[in-house]
Phi, psi and omega in degrees: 000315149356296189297300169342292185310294215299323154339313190277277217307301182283353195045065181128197191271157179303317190286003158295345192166168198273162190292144157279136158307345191191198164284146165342152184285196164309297173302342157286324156310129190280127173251144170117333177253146235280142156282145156278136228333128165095302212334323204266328170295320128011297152307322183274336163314301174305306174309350193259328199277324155346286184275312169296328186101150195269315187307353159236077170262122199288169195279345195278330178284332190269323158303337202269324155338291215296284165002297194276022151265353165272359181254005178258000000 
């Protein structure tokens, strides 16, 4: 699961490209189109693991991880 995340982190696989620090800027966000199913709780997932660290994620955010990461 791991992997996943950091997957979700990096926007791809790691050996795809050098590692991000966060979420995408503003402007890397596609505007103008619908977030797709989750997408903005993903972030505030992601934004939490940021700051807090992935252990404090609860097991209902770390299922909500795993999900987007088999639909990406």
């Amino acid at each position: 699961m791991a992997a996943r995340v950091k997957k979700l982190l990096v926007g791809g696989a790691a050996e795809e490209g050098p590692a991000r620090s966060g979420p995408p800027a503003p402007n890397e966000r596609r505007s103008g189109s619908p977030r797709r199913g989750g997408q903005d709780e993903v972030d505030r997932i992601l934004d939490k693991i940021l700051e807090d660290g992935f252990d404090s994620l609860t097991d209902e955010e770390k299922r909500v991880l795993d999900e987007a990461s088999r639909r990406s």
